[in-house]
N, C-alpha and C positions, 0 to 999 in steps of 0.2 A: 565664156568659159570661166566656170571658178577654178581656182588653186588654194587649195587648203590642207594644213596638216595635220593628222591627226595624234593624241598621244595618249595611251592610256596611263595615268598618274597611283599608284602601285598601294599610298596611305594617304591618311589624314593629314598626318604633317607636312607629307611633303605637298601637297596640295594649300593648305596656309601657306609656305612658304613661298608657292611660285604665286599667288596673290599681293604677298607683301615685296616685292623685289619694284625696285626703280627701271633695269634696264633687262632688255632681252639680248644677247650676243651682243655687240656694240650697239644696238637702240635703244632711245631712252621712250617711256612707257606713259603714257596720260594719266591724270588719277582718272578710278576707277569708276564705271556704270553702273550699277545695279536694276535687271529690269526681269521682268517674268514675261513665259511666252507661254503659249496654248495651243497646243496644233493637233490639228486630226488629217491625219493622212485617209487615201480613201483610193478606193478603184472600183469596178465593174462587180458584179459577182461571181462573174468568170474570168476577173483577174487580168484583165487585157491589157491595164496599163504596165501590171508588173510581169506578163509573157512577153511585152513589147521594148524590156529594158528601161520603164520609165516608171518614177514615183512622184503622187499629187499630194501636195498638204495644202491645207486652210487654216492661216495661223490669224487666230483674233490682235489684233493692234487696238491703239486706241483711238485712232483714227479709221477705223475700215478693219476689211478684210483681207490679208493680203495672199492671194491666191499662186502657188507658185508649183511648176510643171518642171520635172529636172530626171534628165538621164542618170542612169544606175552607176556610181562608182565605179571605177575600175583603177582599183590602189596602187601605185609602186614605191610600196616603202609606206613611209607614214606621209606619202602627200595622195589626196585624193583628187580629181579633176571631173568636172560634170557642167553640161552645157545644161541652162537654167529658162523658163519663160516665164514673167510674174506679170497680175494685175492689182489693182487694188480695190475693191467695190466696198459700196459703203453701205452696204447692207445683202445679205445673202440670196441668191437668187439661183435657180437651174439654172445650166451651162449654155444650154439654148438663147436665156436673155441675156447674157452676158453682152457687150460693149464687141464692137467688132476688133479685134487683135490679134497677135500670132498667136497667143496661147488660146484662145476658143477655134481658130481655126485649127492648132495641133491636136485640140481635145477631143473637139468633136471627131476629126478622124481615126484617134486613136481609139476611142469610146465606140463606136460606131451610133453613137448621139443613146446609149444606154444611160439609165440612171446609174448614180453612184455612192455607195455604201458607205459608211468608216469601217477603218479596219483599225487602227490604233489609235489610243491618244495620248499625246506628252504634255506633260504641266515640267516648266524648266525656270527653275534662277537662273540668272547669268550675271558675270561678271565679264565687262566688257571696255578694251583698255586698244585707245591706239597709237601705232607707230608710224610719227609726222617727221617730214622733212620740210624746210622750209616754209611750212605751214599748210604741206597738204600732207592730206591720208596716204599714207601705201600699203597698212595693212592692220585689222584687227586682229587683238588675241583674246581670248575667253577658256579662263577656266570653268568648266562646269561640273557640275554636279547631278547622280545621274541617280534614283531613285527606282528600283523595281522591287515587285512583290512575285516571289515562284516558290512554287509548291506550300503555299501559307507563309514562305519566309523573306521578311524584309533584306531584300541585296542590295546595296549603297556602291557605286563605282563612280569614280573620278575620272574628269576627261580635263586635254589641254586641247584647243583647235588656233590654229594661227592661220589665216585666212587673207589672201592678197586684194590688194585694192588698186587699179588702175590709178600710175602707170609704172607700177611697180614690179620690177625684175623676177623672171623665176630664181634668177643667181641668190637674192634676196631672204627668197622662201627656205633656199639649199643651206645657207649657213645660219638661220635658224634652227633648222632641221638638225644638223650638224650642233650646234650648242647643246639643246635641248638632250640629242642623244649620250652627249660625250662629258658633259657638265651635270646634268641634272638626271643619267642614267634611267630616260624616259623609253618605254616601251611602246612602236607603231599600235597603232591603234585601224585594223584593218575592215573592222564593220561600220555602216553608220549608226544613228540611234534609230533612226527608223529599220533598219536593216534588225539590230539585236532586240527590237521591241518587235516584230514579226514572230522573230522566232519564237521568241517568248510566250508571246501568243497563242501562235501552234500548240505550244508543249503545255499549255497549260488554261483552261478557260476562265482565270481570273480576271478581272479589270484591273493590273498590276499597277497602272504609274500614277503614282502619289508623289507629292515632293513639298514639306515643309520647308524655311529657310528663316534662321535669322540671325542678322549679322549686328556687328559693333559699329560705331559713330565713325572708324575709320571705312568703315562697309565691305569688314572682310568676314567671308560667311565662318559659321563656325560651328554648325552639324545640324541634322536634324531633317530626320522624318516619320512622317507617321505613318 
């Protein structure tokens, strides 16, 4: 099960500033990651994965592919919650050859063993920062930055996501939530990106997501798309 929050970030500034901050509610924060991702979500042409409550991306690494199968949010508040099945192949292949695992045995069922399509794709920066206790993980956070093109016109939207890590408390997740809302007057963020990249889609048959990025020697982004 993930646990994650989501937040939609309202401007530019305040989007630098939750970049440049040392701590999050009482957690203090890693320096920062900077990496790009590439994914294409994808389903049947009759859509079976998303009548069945479930979405597939194939996100490029540089190591492989890392293939990942995850039930449809279902948001309370700005935390979202979704059971997840991931593999990693090191080169792209039909679902049929895939490596025997839960995620080809959920797929193939879910699929009914059909070929499968792209339906979107996101090119993403991130910035990627985590909060350690005694030297382990209990949870990432990443400001992102979110890049679409509708009706000819470039729309720029800011995201915050804070994302738990075993064996870390939901209590944990709650007073970040809680900060974030009451401190930095952050608004839930109730779609995913693949969720508002659909729609978008629908509403519009451009190839929308582009996403420039370039940041300063501290590696905080600081605008930019084409």
């Amino acid at each position: 099960m993930v646990d994650q929050a989501k937040f939609r970030v309202g401007n530019p500034e305040t989007f630098l500033r939750l970049q440049m901050i040392d701590r999050l509610a009482n957690f203090r924060l890693s320096p920062p990651q900077i990496y790009e991702t590439y994914d294409t979500y994808m389903d049947t042409r009759g859509r079976l994965l998303l009548k069945a409550g479930y979405c597939f991306r194939k996100r490029k690494q540089p190591v492989g592919l890392m293939m990942t199968l995850a039930t449809l949010s279902q948001p309370a508040g700005a935390v979202h919650r979704w059971d997840k099945w991931e593999i990693l192949l090191f080169s792209d292949r039909r679902l049929a050859n895939w490596p025997e695992s839960p995620i080809r045995t959920r797929m193939l069922q879910l699929t009914r063993k059909k070929c499968l399509v792209p339906l979107v794709s996101l090119k993403q920066t991130r910035i990627s920062r985590s909060i350690c206790r005694n030297g382990q993980q209990l949870a990432i956070v990443r400001p992102d930055s979110v890049g679409q093109i509708k009706d000819a016109r470039q729309q720029v939207r800011f995201e915050m996501e804070v994302e738990l890590t075993p064996p870390a408390r939901e209590e944990m997740l709650a007073d970040i939530v809680e900060y974030l809302e009451n401190e930095w007057y952050l608004q839930p963020e109730r779609e995913t990106k693949f969720e508002k990249a659909y729609t978008a889609l629908r509403e519009t048959p451009v190839d929308w997501y582009s996403e420039s990025v370039f940041h300063n020697k501290k590696g905080i982004l600081m605008s930019l798309y084409t």
